[in-house]
N, C-alpha and C positions, 0 to 999 in steps of 0.2 A: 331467246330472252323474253322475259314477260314482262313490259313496259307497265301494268297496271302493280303487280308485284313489287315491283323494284320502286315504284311511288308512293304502295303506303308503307314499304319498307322505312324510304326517309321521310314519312310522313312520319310514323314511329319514332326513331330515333329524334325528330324533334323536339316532339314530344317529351322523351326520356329527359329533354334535358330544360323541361318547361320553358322552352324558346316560342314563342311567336313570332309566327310568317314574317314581320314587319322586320324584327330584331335578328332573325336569318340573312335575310335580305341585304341588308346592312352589316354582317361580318364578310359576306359574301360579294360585296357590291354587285348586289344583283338586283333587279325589280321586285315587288311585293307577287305579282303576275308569273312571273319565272318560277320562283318558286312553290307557286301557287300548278303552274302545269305540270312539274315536277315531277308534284306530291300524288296528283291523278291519271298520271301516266299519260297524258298528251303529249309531252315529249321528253327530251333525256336531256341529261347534262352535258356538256364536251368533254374532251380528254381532262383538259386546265381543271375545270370544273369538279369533274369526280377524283382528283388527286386533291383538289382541296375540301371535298366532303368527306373523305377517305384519313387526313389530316385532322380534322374537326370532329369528327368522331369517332376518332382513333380504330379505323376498321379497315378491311382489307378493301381494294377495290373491287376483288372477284366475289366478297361478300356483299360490296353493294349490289353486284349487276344480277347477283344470284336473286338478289332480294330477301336475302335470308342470313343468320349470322353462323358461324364454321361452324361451331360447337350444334347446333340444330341441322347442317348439312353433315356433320358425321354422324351423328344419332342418323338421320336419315340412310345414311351410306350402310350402316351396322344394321338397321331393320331390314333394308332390300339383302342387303349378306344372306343375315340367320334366314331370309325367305327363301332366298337361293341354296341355301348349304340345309333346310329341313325338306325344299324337294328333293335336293340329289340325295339324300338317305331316304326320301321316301320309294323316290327310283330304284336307287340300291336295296333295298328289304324286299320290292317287290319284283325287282330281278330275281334277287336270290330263290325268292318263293315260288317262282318261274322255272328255274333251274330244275329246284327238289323237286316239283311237279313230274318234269318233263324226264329227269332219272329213276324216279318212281315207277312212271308210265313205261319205261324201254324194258324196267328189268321185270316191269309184268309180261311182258310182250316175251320175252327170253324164254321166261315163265313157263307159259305157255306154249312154246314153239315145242320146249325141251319135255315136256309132260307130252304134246303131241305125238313125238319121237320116241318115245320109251311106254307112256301106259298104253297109249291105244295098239293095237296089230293093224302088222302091216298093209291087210285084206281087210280092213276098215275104211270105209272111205271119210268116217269121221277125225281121223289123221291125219290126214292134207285138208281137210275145212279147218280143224283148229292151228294147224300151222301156217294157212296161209291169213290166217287172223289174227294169228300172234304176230308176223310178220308188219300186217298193217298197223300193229299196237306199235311196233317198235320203230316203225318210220315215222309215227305218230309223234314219238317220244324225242325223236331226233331232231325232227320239225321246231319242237319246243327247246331243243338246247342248244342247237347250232346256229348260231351268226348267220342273220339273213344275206350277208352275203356268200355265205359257201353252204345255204341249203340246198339247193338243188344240184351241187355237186357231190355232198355227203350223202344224199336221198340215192341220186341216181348209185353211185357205190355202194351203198346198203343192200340197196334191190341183188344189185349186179352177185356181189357177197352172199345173199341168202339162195337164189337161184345155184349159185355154186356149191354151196352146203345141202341143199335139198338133194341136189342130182348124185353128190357123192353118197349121202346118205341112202339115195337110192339103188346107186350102183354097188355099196358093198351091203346091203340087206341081200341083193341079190345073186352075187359073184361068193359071198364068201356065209351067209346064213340060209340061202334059195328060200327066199321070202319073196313077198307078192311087191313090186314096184308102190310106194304110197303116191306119188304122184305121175300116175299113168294117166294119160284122157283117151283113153278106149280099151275095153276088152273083148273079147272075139274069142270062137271057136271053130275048129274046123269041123262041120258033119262026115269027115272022115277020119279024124280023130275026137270023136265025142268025150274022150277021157285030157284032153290036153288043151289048157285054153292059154291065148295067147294076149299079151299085154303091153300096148303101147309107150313108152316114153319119148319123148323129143329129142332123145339122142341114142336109145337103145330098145330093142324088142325083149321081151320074157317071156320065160314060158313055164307054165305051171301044171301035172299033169293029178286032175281030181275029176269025178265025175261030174255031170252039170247035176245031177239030185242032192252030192256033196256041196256042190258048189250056191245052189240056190237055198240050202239049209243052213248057210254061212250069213 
């Protein structure tokens, strides 16, 4: 409560009703000096007292202690509202805008993974740099759409999911079109088989038989 408020409040109101200190004092049986600290916020009224200032100027007591009259306390209440209800649509527009971003972003990343997998050849190794790039577009994108609290649980799923799609896709390039592994990390050949070289993956070997003059003209 703001004791200097709520004094020139019935300082006001005295006022409204071109009463002087002296002629308060005396509806009020109270000293000229009482009223007088009142009005400057050195000190307050008692219970008695503000039911009968609240009586005499026909106003609430919670508008006197306010310092302020209702009708200007709801105006006030309606301004903090519209402030609070024009951020939360400003939050809201700028979620949303957050959203489009971050689904933009993922189905680039798709995009890409999937242009990876069908333009490039197999024996490119430009095919696993753009897939494992689309890849990080679209955890990127995920990042941006998923509720921080279950990002690093849809992050870590995502990874888990696209490792699983890669190795597939590399196990039937290989098992069912004898295509070169895209995401091999080593190739090798034997100097006793110079026509057949040999190709690493993390869960299977391949084997490819071209010569190394074919193979370095590739």
């Amino acid at each position: 409560m703001d004791q200097i408020k709520m004094g020139a409040f019935l300082k006001a109101l005295r006022k409204e009703k071109h009463l002087p200190q002296e002629d308060l004092a005396e509806e009020l049986h109270v000293s000229n000096r009482t009223i007088s600290r009142w009005e400057t916020g050195t000190s307050l009224p008692d219970i008695n007292m503000l039911v009968m200032l609240s009586d005499f100027y026909a106003i609430s007591i919670p508008e006197l202690i306010s310092g302020e009259r209702k009708e200007k306390m709801r105006n006030q209440e309606s301004n903090e509202m519209a402030h609070v209800m024009a951020a939360y649509s400003h939050n809201e527009i700028k979620a949303e805008r957050r959203k489009m971003g971050g689904f933009l972003i993922l189905i680039f990343g798709i995009f890409i993974i999937l242009s990876a997998l069908i333009i490039f050849p197999s024996e490119s190794s430009w095919s696993s740099i753009y897939a494992i790039l689309g890849s990080f577009i679209v955890l990127f994108g995920l990042c941006i759409l998923v509720n921080k609290r279950w990002r690093v649980q849809t992050v870590v799923g995502c990874m888990f999911l696209l490792f699983i799609l890669f190795t597939l896709s590399d196990y039937v390039a290989v098992t069912q079109f004898n295509q070169v592994p895209r995401f091999r990390y080593e190739t090798s050949y034997d100097s006793r088989k110079p026509n057949q070289w040999k190709y690493k993956t993390l869960f299977f070997y391949s084997y490819s038989n071209q010569s190394r003059n074919q193979k370095r003209k590739d």
